[in-house]
N, C-alpha and C positions, 0 to 999 in steps of 0.2 A: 271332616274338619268343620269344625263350626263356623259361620259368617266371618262373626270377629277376628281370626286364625287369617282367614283368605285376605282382610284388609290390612292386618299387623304386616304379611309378606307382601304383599303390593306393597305397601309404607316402606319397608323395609328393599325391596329390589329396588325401587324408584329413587330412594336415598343412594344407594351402593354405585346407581348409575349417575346420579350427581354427583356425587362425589369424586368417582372416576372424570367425569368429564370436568371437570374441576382442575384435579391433578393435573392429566392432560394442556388443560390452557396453561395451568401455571411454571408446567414443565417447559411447552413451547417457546412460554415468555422467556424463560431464565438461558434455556437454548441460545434464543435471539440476541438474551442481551451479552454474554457468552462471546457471540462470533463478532458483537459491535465491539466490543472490546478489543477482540484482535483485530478488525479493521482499525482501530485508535492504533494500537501495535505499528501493525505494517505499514498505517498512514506516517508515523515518527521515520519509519527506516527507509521509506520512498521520499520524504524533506529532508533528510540524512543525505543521501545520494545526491540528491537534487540540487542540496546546497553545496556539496563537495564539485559537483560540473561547475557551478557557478565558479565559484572561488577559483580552483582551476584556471576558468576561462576568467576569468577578471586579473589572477596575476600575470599570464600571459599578454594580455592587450596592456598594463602596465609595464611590461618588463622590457627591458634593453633589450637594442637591436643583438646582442651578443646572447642572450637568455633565449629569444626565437630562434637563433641560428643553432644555439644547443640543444633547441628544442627538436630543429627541425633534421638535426643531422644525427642523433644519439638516440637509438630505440630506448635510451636505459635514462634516458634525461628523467629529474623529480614528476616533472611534468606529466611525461608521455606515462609514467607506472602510477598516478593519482590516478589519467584518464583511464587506462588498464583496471586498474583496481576498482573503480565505479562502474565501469561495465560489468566485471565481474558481479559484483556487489547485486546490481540492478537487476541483471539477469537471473541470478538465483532469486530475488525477493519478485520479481515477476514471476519466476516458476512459483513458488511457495504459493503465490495468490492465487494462483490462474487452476493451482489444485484445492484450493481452502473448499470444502465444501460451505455456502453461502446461502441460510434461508434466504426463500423467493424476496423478503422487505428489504433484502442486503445485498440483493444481487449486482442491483445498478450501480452501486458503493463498491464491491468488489470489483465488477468490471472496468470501474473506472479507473480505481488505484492502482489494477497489474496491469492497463495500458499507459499510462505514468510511466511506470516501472520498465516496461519493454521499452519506451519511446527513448527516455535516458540511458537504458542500455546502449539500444540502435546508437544513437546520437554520439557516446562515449563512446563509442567503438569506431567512428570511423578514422578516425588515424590507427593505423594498423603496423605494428612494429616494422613492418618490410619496407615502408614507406621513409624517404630521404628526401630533404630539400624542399621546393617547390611544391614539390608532389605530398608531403606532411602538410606545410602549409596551407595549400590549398582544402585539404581534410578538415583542418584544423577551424577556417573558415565559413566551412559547410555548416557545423554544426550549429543547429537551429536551437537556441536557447528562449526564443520568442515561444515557439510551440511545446517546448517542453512546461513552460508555464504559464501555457495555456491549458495545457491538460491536466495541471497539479492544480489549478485553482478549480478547476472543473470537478476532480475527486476530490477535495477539501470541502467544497458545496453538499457532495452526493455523501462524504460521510459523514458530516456535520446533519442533514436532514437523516439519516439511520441511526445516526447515535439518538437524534429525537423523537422517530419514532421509541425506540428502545427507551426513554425516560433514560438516558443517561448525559447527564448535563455538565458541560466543562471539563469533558474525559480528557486529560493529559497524561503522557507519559514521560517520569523522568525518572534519569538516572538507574536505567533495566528496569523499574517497578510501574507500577499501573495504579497511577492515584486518580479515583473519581470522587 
């Protein structure tokens, strides 16, 4: 084969491998930005939860001494089956996270959002249907709402900084869709 022949295929391999490595980056990106987007996802349904403990806890510190006492003696009271239902809630979207696979730039962003997530579980769960009286109340009490948003502004921070690495700016999500 002639000179020229030997540099046409160098030209030729050295492109192929460009361009491969090309692909490659461009795939990763679209990867990344992919999983930021379900962190936008998950980030809605862990403020979802989040707000429902709130609310919860805020109509009971409003409510008549008669609404605590049905709180406190009825496993089936509105109350006590919100608090139920957000643990539930919580604890499946902390499983769902905690299996999401998370490139390495998204890690800390996921980490952060499915201990949110476990934390409102834990939290919504300690009044515990078996529980009557004094002993609800007291559960009821415990529940640390300082730390739970302490740790949702913490994940708010971590995915707000991943969604900009990822060049995804003002990701919101409403009403089931994914508008950026």
């Amino acid at each position: 084969m002639p000179l020229w022949g030997w540099i046409v295929t160098g030209i030729a391999v050295v492109a192929v491998i460009a361009g491969l490595v090309a692909a490659g980056f461009l795939a990763r990106k679209a990867s990344e930005r992919n999983s930021a987007m379900v962190l936008v996802a998950r980030r809605e349904g862990v403020d979802f939860v989040r707000q429902a403990l709130a609310d919860s806890l805020s109509r009971l510190a409003e409510g008549t001494d008669d609404e605590l006492r049905t709180f406190a003696d009825n496993p089936d009271s509105i109350e006590r089956r919100a608090l139920s239902e957000v643990a539930s809630r919580s604890a499946l979207l902390a499983e769902e996270i905690d299996t999401t696979p998370f490139p390495k730039s998204l890690l800390r962003a996921g980490v952060a959002l499915g201990d949110t997530a476990y934390l409102i579980a834990r939290e919504s769960a300690k009044v515990q249907p078996g529980m009557r009286g004094d002993v609800a109340l007291a559960a009821l009490g415990s529940i640390d709402l300082e730390a739970v948003e302490t740790y949702y502004r913490a994940a708010l921070v971590a995915v707000e900084d991943a969604c900009e690495s990822c060049g995804l700016e003002d990701a919101n999500v409403y009403g089931g869709g994914l508008y950026l």
